[in-house]
Every structure is written in C-alpha cells, then in structure tokens.
C-alpha positions in Angstrom: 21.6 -50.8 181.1 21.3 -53.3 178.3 22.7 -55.7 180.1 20.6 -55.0 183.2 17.2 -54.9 180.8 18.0 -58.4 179.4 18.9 -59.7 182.5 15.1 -58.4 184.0 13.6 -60.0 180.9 14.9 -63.2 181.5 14.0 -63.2 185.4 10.4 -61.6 184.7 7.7 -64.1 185.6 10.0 -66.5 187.9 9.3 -65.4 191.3 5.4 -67.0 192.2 5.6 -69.0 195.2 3.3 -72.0 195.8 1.2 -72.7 198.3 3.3 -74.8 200.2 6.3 -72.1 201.1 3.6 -69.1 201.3 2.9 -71.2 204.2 6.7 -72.2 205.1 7.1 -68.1 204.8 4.2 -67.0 206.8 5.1 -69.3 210.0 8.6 -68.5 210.0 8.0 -64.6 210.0 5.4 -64.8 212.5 7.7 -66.0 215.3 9.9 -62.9 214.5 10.7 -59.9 216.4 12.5 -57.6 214.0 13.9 -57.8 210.4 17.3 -59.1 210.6 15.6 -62.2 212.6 13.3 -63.0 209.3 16.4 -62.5 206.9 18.5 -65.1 209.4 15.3 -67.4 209.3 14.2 -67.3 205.9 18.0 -68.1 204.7 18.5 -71.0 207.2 15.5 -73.0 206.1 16.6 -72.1 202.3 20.0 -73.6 203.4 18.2 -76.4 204.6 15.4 -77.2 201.9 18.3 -77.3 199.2 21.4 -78.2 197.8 23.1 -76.7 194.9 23.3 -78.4 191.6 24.0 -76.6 188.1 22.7 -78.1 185.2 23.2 -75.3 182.3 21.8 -76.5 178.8 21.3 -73.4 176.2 19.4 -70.5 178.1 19.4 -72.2 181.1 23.3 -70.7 181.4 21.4 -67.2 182.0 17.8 -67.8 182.8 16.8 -68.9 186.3 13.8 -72.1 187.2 10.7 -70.9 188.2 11.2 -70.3 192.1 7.9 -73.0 192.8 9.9 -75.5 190.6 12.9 -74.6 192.2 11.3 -75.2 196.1 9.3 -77.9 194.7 12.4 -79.8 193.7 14.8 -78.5 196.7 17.6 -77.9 193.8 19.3 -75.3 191.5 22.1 -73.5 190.7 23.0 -70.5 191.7 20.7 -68.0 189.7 18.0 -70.3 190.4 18.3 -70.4 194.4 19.0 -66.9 194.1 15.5 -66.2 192.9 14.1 -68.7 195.4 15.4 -66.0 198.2 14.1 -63.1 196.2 10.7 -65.0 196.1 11.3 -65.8 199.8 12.1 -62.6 201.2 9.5 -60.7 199.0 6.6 -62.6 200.5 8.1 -61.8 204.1 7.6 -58.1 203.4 11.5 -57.5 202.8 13.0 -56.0 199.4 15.1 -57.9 197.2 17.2 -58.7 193.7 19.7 -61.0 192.3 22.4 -59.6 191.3 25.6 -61.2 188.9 28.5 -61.3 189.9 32.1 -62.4 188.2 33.9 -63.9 190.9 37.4 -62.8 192.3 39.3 -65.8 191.4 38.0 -65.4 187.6 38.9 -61.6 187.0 37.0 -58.4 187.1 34.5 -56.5 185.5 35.3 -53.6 183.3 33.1 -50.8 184.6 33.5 -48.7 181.0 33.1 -51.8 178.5 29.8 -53.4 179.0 30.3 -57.5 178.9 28.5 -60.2 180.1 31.0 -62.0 181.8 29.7 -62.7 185.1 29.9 -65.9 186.3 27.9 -66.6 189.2 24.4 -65.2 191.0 23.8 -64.0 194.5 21.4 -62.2 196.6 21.4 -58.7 197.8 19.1 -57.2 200.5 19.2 -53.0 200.1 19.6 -50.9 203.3 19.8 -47.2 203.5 22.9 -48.1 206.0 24.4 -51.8 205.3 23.6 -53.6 202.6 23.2 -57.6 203.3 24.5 -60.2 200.5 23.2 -63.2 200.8 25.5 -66.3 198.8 23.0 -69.7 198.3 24.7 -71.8 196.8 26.5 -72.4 200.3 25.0 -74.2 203.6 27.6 -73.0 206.1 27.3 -69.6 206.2 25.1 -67.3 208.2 23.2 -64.4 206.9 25.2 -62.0 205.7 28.4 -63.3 205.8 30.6 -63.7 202.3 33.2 -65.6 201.3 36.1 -64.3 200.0 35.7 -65.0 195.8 32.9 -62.4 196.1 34.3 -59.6 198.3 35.2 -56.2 196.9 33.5 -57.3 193.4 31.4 -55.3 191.4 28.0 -56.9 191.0 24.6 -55.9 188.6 21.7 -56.1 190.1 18.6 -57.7 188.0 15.8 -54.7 188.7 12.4 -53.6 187.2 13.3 -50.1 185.8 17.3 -49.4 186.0 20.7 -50.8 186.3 22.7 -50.8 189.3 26.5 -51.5 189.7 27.6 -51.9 192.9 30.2 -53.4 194.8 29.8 -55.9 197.6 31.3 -55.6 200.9 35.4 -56.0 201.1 36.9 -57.4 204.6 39.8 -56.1 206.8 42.3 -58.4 208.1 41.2 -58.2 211.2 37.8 -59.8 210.1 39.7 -63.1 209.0 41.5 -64.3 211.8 43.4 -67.9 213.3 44.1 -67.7 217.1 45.7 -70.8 218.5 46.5 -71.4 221.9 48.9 -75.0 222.6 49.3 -75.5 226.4 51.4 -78.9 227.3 53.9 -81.1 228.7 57.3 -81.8 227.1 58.6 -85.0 229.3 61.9 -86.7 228.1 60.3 -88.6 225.1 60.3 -85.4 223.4 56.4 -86.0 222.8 54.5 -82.3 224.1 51.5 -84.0 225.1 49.1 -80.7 225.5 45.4 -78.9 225.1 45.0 -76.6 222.2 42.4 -74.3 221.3 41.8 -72.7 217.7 39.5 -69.4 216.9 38.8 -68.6 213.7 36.5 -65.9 212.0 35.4 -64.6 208.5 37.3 -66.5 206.0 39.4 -68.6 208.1 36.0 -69.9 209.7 34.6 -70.4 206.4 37.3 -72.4 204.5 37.5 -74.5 208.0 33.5 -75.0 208.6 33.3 -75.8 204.8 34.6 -78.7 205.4 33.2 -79.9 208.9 30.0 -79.5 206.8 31.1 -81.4 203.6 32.2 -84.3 205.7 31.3 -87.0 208.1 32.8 -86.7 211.7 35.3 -89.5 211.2 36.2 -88.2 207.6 36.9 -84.7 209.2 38.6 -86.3 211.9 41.4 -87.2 209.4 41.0 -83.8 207.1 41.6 -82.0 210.6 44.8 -84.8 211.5 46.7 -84.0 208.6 45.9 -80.3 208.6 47.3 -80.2 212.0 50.0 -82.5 211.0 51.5 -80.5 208.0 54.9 -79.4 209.5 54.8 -82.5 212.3 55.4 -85.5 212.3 52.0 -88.3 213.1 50.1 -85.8 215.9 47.7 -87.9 217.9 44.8 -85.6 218.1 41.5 -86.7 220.2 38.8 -85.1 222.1 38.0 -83.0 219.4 35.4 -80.8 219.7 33.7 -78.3 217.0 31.2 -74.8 218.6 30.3 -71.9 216.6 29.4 -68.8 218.4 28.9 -65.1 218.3 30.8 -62.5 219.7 28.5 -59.3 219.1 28.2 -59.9 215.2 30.9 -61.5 214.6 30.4 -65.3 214.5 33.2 -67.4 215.4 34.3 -70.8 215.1 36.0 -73.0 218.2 38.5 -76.4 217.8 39.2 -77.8 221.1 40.9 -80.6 221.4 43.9 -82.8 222.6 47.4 -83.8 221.1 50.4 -85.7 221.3 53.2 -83.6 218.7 56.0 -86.4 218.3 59.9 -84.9 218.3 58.2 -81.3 219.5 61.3 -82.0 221.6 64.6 -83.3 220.9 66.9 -84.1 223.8 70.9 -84.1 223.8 73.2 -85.3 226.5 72.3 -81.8 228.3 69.9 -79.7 226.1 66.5 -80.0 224.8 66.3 -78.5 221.1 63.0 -77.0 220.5 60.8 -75.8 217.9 57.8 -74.2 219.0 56.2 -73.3 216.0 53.5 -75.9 215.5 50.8 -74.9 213.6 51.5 -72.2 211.1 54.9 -72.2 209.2 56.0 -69.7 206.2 58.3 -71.1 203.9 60.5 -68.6 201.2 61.0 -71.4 198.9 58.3 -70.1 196.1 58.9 -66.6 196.6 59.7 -65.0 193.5 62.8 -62.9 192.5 62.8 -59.4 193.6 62.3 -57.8 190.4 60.3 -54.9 189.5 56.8 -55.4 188.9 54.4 -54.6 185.4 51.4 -56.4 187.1 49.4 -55.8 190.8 49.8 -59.0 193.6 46.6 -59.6 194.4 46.0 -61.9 197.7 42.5 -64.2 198.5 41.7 -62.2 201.3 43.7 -60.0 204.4 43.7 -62.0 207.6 45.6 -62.2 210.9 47.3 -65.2 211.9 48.1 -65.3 215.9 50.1 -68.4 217.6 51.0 -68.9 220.9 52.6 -72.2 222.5 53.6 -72.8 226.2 55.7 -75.3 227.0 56.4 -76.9 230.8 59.7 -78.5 230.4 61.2 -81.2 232.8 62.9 -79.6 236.3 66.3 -77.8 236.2 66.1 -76.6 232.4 66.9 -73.2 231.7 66.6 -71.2 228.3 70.1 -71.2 227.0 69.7 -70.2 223.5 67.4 -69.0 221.1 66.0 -67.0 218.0 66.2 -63.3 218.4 62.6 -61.6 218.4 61.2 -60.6 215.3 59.3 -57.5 214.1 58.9 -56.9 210.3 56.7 -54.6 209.0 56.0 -53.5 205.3 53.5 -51.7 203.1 51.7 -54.8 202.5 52.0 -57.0 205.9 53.4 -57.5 209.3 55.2 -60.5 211.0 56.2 -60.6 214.5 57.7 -63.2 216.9 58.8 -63.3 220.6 59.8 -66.0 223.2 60.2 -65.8 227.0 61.1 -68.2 229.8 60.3 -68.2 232.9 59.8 -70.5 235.9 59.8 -73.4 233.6 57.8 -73.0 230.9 58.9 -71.7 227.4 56.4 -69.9 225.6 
C-alpha cells in the first residue's frame, strides 16, 4: 500500500491532455462502433505519434512527463507513454491505470516483502471478464497482445484510493506457434528448389514482426536469409512476401516466399541421401548433466513448433532407408517425428 500511495503521488497531476489530442481523441472515437474498436484505435495512433526513448535523471527514474509534454514531444519512456494511454483512453470514456511491472527476464516480485524493484511501466484496461494490457513502449503489437518478458508477472497498479497486485495474462503453448510448410523439387544437383510458407502467432510472431518493423526491407531481406540459412548452406531466398492477419482473435503472421536449399540432396552412384529437416534443428550439445536439481528451469515462453517438408524426387527412386519415427513425451514437452513415401515424393 505504501508503495502503491507513493507511486499515485508521483503520477497525480500528469494526465491533462491538450487541445490538440482532445481533438485527435474525439475523432477517432467518433468513427467507433463498440469499445474494443476505440481501445485498438486509440493504441494504434499512440503507436504511431511516438517512439520510445528513456532518459532517467534523478526522479525522472520513477516519475512520469506530463502526458501534454509527452504528446507534444511524440517521446518517452515507458512510464511516460504509459500515462499518455491512461490520458488517452480516459478522455475516450474507458477506465485506466499504469501499472509496474518487474519484467520476467530480471526476476520476480516477492508478494510478502514490499520492494520497489519494478523495472518497467505498462497499461492495464480493467474488465469484469478479461483484462486488456496494453505494452507502449512497442510499435508492432496490436491491442492486447504481450510479449513474453511480461506474461505471468505480478504487476501494481498506480490507483487513487488502494493498491492492487495482480498478475497479467500467462500464454499456453498453443498461443506461440511456428508452422512451416516446404514444397519442392530435388533434381540431380541436389539443390530442392521449392515454395515455403511460415505461420507464426503470439510470441513467435512477435520476435519475427519485431524485426520486419526495426528494419528496412532489404536489411530484413538479409536478417530473414541467414535466419533461414542457420543449419544450410547459402539458401537463395526471393519472392518474399510479409501479411499479417486475423484468425478470430488471434492475429497471425504469414512468410511466403521462394528458395533454392544447396546439398538438401546428396547423390551417390545409386542413392540420394537426404536430410529433410530444414528449418528447425535441436542440438544436445549444451544440455546440461542429468543431475538433480536445487533450482526451478524456467523457459521464455511455451510454444509449438510444427515442420513439414515434401520432397518430389527424380523418376525411379524409392525410400530405401530411414530414421525410425519418433514420439517422446515428458512432464515438461513433447517431440514427435514421422516420414512417408509415396508415389515419389518424401515427406
């Protein structure tokens, strides 16, 4: 509660508005139908007005800008475009705090010893059924989607009259997913010329779209090339294209594109030696020794990974040889892997 109290004091006063986005405010809500439409609005055009930059001298470590300085000067950190949005949505109508937050990837907060070790501010939008957190200091994200340093953390929200500790939404593996489908074309060269096709949603998206968005298309061009190209050897990927879209609510993110994957094939006097697995190798290498454990293994996030590669080979090749399928399951994750051939194509 002291905590909470100080917090308030410090944010008290910061969330007038001028003129200017009254007016930004007033249009945008007046096109909407419903509320989720004015929250998806309102936090697109603060995504696009600023940028995040953190300069923390003294106070300025704890206390936010004044949300008309902050619009005025389309920068802040992230307690100061945090109470931007507060001011934002507040003048739409819709209820809302900053809360603090200590990221995942810097520990967690000690529910029964009150400390003031949060690290970073976001936004959070109270609902009797689902709660909506809002992080600003990032221009890829749509409304109410999180990235994965401030899932499952226990947050303070900054309130008038009482403390609040909460925890912010936690996602399932099956939120974070990478589908790839490769369909191509091994001729003699042993080059698999082919089309391929990623998916990704939640977390997988966001680590991907992060950098579409950080970087110009030729720059991510290469980024993509040697993310493709880790366990390969020079891929020639062209015809790329990049589409987000929505399946109900859950917003995904589509790679398209073309490839030449050198020595996907390597032929003998009579055989063709193959190794399907393009995109996404596991390697046992930095695996430590089974030895009982004092201390939890904590991951980033859960997430489903899900490859599939078809391969036509050249006339008169049959499957002679290979891997036996592969179903592991444990307490903590599943692997699986299968192969088939038939009329020609290895998959």
């Amino acid at each position: 509660n002291t905590i909470a109290r100080w917090c308030n004091d410090l944010w008290a006063g910061k969330y007038d508005l001028p003129p200017a986005a009254i007016n930004t405010v007033d249009s945008i809500t007046a096109t909407c139908t419903n509320r989720n439409e004015i929250i998806e609005n309102l936090y697109a055009c603060l995504q696009n007005k600023t940028r995040y930059v953190a300069i923390s001298l003294g106070i300025g470590g704890w206390q936010p800008h004044p949300a008309a300085s902050v619009y005025n000067n389309c920068f802040g950190d992230c307690k100061d475009l945090s109470t931007l949005m507060v001011a934002i949505l507040r003048q739409a109508g819709i209820n809302a705090y900053p809360a603090i937050i200590l990221t995942r990837d810097d520990g967690r907060v000690i529910r029964d010893f009150p400390d003031k070790r949060f690290n970073h501010a976001i936004t959070c939008i109270p609902a009797e059924t689902d709660t909506i957190w809002l992080e600003t200091t990032a221009d890829h994200l749509l409304a109410g989607e999180t990235l994965w340093e401030i899932e499952g953390c226990d947050v303070l929200l900054v309130k008038d009259d009482q403390h609040d500790l909460v925890t912010t939404f936690q996602s399932k593996s099956g939120d974070n997913q990478w589908t790839s489908k490769i369909d191509g074309r091994l001729p003699y060269n042993g080059i698999l010329n082919c089309t391929a096709e990623i998916d990704l949603t939640g977390n997988e998206k966001h680590d991907l779209m992060a950098q579409y968005m950080d970087k110009k298309p030729s720059e991510f061009k290469e980024w993509f090339n040697k993310l493709i190209g880790r366990f390969t050897i020079n891929p020639d990927i062209s015809n790329l294209q990049v589409h987000q879209w929505k399946t109900g609510e859950q917003p995904h993110l589509r790679l398209m594109f073309t490839a030449d994957f050198h020595n996907a094939g390597v032929f003998t006097a009579s055989r063709i030696l193959i190794n399907p697995n393009i995109l996404n190798q596991r390697t046992g290498v930095f695996l430590p020794e089974n030895k009982s454990r004092k201390f939890p293994l904590e991951f980033d996030y859960p997430y489903v990974n899900l490859d599939s590669v078809a391969m036509h080979l050249p006339f008169g090749y049959e499957m002679e040889a290979g891997p036996k399928p592969c179903d592991l399951q444990t307490a903590f994750a599943a692997y699986a892997t299968s192969y088939s051939f038939q009329e020609g194509i290895f998959n």
